[in-house]
C-alpha positions as CSV (number, residue, x, y, z in Angstrom):
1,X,9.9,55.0,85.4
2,X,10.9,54.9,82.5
3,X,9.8,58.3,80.9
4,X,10.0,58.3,77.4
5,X,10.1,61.6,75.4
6,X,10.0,61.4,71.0
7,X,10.7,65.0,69.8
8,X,10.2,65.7,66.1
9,X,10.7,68.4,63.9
10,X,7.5,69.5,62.2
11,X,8.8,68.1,58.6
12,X,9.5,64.9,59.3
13,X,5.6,63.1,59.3
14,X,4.8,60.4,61.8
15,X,0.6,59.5,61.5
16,X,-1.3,59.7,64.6
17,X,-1.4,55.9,64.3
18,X,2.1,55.2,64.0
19,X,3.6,55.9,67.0
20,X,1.2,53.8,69.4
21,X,3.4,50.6,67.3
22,X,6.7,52.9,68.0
23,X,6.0,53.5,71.6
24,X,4.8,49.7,72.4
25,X,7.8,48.4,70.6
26,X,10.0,50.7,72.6
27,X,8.1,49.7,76.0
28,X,9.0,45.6,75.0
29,X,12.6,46.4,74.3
30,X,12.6,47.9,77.8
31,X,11.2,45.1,79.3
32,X,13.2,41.8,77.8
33,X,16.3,44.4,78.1
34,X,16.4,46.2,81.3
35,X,13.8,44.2,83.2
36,X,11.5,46.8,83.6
37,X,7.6,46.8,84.3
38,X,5.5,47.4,81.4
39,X,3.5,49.1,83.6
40,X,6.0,51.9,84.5
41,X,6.5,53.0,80.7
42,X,5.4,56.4,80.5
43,X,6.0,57.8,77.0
44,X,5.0,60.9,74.9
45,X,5.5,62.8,71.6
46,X,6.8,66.6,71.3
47,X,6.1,67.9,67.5
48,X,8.4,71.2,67.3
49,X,6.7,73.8,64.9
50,X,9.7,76.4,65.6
51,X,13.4,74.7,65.5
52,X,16.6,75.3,63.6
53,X,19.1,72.9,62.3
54,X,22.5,73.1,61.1
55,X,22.0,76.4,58.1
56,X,18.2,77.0,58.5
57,X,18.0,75.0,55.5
58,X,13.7,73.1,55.6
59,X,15.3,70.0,54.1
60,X,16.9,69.5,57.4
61,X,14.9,67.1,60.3
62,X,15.1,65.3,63.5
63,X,13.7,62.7,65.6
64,X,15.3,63.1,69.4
65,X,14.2,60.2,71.9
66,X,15.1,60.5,75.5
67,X,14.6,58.0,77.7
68,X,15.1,58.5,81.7
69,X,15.8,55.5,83.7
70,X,17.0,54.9,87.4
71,X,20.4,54.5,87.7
72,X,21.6,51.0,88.1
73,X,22.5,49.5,84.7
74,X,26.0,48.9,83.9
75,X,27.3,50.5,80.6
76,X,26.6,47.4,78.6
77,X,23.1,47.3,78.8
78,X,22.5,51.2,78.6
79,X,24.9,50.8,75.3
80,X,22.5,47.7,73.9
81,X,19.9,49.7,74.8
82,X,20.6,52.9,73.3
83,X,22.0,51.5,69.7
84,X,18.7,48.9,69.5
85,X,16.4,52.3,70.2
86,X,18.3,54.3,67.7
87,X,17.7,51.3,65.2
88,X,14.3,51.4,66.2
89,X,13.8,55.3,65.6
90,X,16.0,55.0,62.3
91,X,13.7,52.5,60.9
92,X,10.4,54.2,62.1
93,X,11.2,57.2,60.0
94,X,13.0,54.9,57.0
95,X,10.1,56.0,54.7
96,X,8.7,58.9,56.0
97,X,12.5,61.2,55.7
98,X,12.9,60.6,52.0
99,X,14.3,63.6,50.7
100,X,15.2,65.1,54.1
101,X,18.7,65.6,55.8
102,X,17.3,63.6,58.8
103,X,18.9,63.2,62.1
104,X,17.9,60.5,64.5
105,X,19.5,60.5,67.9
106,X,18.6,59.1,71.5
107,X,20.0,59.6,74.9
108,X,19.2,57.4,78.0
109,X,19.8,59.5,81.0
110,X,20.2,58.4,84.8
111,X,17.7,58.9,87.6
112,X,19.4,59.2,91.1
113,X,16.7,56.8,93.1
114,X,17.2,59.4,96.4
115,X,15.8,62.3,94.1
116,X,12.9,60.0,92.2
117,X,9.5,60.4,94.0
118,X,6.1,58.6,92.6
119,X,3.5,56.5,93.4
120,X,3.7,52.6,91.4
121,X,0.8,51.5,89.2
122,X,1.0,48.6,91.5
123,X,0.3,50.6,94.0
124,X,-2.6,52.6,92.7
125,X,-4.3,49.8,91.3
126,X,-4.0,48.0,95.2
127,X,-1.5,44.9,94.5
């Protein structure tokens, strides 16, 4: 935990090189700001061919990150969190969106512990 998902719509370019620096970026703000393991980052990118936003209109884009943590942090951190990821996202795309309605948005969602199930990297690698 935490598992990090970037969804993008198709128009909005992001290089195969670029989002390595995005994701480890994210991954330290996770670590100085919620304490969590760099080894427990788990994060991926969704490019969506086939969406629709607001009229139909191909001027229109999005960049959606959702990041799932266990529950725990108070509403402080989780809002720190969430405005310093949507700043990251914003300025990841600065560039890239020109002349593009683009939408950047994140949501950090809450894992009950009782209904999270996995095996720790510290485990698997036998600290």
């Amino acid at each position: 935990m935490p598992h990090i998902t970037l969804e993008l719509s198709d128009n909005l370019p992001m290089s195969d090189d670029h989002f390595p620096k995005f994701f480890a970026e994210l991954h330290q703000m996770l670590v100085s700001d919620l304490g969590i393991s760099l080894l427990n980052c788990k994060s991926r990118l969704v490019r969506h061919k086939n969406y629709y936003v607001a009229n139909g209109n191909a001027a229109h884009a999005f960049a959606h990150l959702e990041i799932k943590i266990l529950k725990g942090r108070s509403a402080a951190e989780i809002g720190k969190m969430g405005n310093a990821a949507l700043e990251l996202l914003s300025t990841a795309f600065k560039t890239s969106h020109k002349g593009l309605i683009f939408q950047p948005s994140v949501e950090i969602i809450g894992i009950d512990p009782a209904n999270y199930f996995k095996l720790s990297a510290d485990t698997i690698m036998g600290k």
